[in-house]
C-alpha positions, -999 to 999 in steps of 0.1 A, spaced: 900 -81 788 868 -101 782 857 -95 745 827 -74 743 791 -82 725 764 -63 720 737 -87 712 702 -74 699 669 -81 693 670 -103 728 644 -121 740 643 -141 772 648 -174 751 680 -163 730 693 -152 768 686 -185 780 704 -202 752 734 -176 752 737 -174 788 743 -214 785 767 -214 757 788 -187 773 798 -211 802 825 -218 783 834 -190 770 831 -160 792 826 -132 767 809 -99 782 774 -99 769 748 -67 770 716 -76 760 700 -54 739 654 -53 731 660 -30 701 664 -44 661 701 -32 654 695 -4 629 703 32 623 684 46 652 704 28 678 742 21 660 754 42 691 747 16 716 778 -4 700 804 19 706 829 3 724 819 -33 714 839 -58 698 812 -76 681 772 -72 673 752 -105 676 717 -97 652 689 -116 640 666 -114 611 650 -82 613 683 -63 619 689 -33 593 724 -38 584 731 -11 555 762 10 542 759 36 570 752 8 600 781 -5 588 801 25 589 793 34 618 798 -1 633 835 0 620 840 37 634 828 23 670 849 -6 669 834 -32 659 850 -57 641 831 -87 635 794 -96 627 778 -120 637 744 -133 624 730 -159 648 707 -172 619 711 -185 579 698 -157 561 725 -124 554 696 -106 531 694 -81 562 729 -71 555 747 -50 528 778 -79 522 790 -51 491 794 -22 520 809 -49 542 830 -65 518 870 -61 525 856 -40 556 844 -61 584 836 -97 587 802 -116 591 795 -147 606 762 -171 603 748 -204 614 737 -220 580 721 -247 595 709 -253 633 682 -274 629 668 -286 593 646 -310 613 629 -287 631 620 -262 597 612 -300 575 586 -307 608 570 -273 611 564 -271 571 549 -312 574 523 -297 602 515 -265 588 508 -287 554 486 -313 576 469 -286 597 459 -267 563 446 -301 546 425 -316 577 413 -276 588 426 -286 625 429 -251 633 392 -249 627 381 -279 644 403 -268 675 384 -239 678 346 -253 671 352 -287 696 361 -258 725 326 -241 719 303 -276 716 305 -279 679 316 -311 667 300 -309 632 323 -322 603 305 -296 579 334 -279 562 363 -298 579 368 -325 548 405 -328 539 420 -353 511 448 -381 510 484 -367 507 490 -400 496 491 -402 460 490 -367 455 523 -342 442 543 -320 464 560 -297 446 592 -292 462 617 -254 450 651 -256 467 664 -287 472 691 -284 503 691 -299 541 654 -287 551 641 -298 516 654 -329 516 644 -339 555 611 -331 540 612 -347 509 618 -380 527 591 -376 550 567 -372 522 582 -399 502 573 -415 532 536 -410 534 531 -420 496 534 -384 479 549 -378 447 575 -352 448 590 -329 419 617 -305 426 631 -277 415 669 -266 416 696 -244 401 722 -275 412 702 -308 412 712 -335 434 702 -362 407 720 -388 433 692 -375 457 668 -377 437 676 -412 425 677 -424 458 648 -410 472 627 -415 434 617 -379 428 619 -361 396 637 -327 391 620 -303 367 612 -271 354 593 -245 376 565 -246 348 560 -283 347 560 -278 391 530 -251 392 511 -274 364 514 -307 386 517 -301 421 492 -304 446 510 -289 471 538 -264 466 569 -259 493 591 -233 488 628 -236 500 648 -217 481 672 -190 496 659 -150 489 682 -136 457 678 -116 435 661 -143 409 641 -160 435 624 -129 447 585 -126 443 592 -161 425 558 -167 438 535 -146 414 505 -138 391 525 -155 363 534 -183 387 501 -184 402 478 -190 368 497 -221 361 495 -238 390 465 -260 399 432 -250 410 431 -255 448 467 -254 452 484 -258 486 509 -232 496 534 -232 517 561 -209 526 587 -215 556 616 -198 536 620 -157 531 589 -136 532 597 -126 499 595 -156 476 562 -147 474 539 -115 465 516 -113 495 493 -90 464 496 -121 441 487 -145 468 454 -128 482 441 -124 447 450 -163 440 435 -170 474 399 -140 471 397 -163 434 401 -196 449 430 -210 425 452 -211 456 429 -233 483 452 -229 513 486 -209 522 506 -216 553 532 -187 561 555 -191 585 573 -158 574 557 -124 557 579 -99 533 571 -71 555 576 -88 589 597 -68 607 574 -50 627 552 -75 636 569 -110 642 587 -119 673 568 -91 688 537 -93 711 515 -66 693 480 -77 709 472 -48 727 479 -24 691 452 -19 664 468 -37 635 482 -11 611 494 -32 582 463 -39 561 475 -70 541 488 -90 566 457 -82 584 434 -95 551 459 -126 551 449 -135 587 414 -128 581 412 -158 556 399 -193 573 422 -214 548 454 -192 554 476 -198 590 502 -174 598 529 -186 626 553 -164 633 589 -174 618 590 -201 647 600 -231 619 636 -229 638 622 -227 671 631 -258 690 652 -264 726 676 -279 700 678 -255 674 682 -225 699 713 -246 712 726 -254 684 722 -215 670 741 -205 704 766 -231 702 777 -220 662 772 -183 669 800 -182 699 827 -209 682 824 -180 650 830 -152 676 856 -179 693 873 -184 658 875 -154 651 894 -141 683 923 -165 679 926 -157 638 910 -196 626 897 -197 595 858 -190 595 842 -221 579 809 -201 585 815 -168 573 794 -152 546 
């Protein structure tokens, strides 16, 4: 018998992409709309494996209750595992990831939301469409010559490093293992986070969501970096404390923030919630902010990360059926 996935959180993308994948495969696919989560467990009974995404609930009694309907594997078709209680799955049931599908695609989206912020295209997309080609209020500055500070050093940091070495920045970075090779190479300095916040014009965060790198983004963090400050977060939603940011941002020591991903995002991104009255009040102040720009966790979202997240996701499921060792499991 064909194994059995129940794959959630689809959208008509992911299908696309899976649909493609499974060619050579075969595996028996239901699609599911809903988040995996406690509400809706049930609709795995039966199923071999769950294929989930980021905004997946995956706790102790998911998990239970995955095991007790059969499932034995899984499998996240993204990098992060945050979503997922690893103690309550640990010696249990196995999970799978992609770790990497595309760090060009995440390096490029950071780079425009960093040269949309500095130039104000946003803004000047919008006044050109109704007649108004005044420069008042659109003046940016060279990145050239000025310092990106750079926390988390892997594959997406790196790609991005070397494209602002590039352009003439100056780059310090931040690590718990510094690639002092790397950084020899590619002449940028590692260095503490204090000495980051006091230099950098520009600050890119990178760093994977623990327990030490949450809300590494605060008040304390926020009064030592430079007035005017360039934010930018394409990582976890909760490096930073949306609280701490607006204040930095209402005060003006933080001059711009691009967000590709929110600490309470769950409800809102991936979703079209147009035609619904926006209920969450600080995401709502965030996008009301002319120097702040908000995508939609869409870093990853290129034809060739999608294939490449398809591709990884159903080798681990493959891998997993004939008993190989899972060089991607978490």
């Amino acid at each position: 018998m064909s194994l059995k996935i129940a794959f959630f959180d689809a959208k008509s993308y992911d299908i696309a992409s899976f649909n493609n994948a499974n060619k050579t495969y075969n595996f028996e696919i239901t699609y599911f709309n809903e988040h995996l989560s406690r509400k809706n467990v049930l609709l795995t009974k039966g199923m071999d494996v769950v294929c989930i995404f980021v905004n997946a609930v995956v706790d102790a009694v998911v998990i239970d209750q995955l095991i007790t309907n059969g499932v034995k594997l899984i499998a996240l078709r993204c990098a992060g595992y945050n979503n997922v209680d690893t103690n309550a799955a640990k010696n249990k049931i196995k999970i799978v990831r992609v770790p990497a599908y595309s760090p060009y695609a995440v390096a490029e989206h950071t780079l425009a939301l960093m040269l949309t912020l500095n130039r104000k295209i946003h803004k000047a997309y919008n006044r050109t469409r109704e007649g108004n080609f005044a420069l008042d209020g659109l003046m940016g500055f060279d990145m050239h010559g000025k310092t990106a500070g750079i926390i988390g050093t892997g594959k997406i940091a790196k790609i991005l490093i070397k494209i602002l070495r590039s352009m003439g920045m100056k780059v310090l970075a931040n690590d718990l293992f510094p690639d002092y090779d790397f950084a020899k190479q590619n002449e940028i300095e590692y260095t503490t986070l204090d000495n980051l916040y006091k230099h950098s014009d520009i600050i890119s965060l990178h760093c994977p969501l623990t327990k030490e790198t949450e809300y590494i983004i605060n008040e304390s963090a926020i009064a030592k970096m430079k007035d005017g400050v360039m934010i930018i977060n394409t990582g976890r939603g909760k490096l930073i404390k949306t609280h701490a940011l607006i204040q930095g941002l209402k005060s003006k020591k933080i001059g711009a923030a691009g967000l590709d991903v929110y600490e309470e995002e769950s409800e809102y991104f991936f979703e079209d919630r147009s035609n619904f009255v926006m209920d969450d009040d600080i995401l709502a102040r965030l996008l009301s902010f002319n120097n702040v720009i908000v995508t939609s966790h869409q870093a990853f979202f290129t034809q060739e990360a999608l294939q490449n997240i398809a591709d990884t996701t159903m080798q681990n499921i493959q891998d997993f059926v004939e008993n190989k060792p899972l060089v991607n499991e978490v």
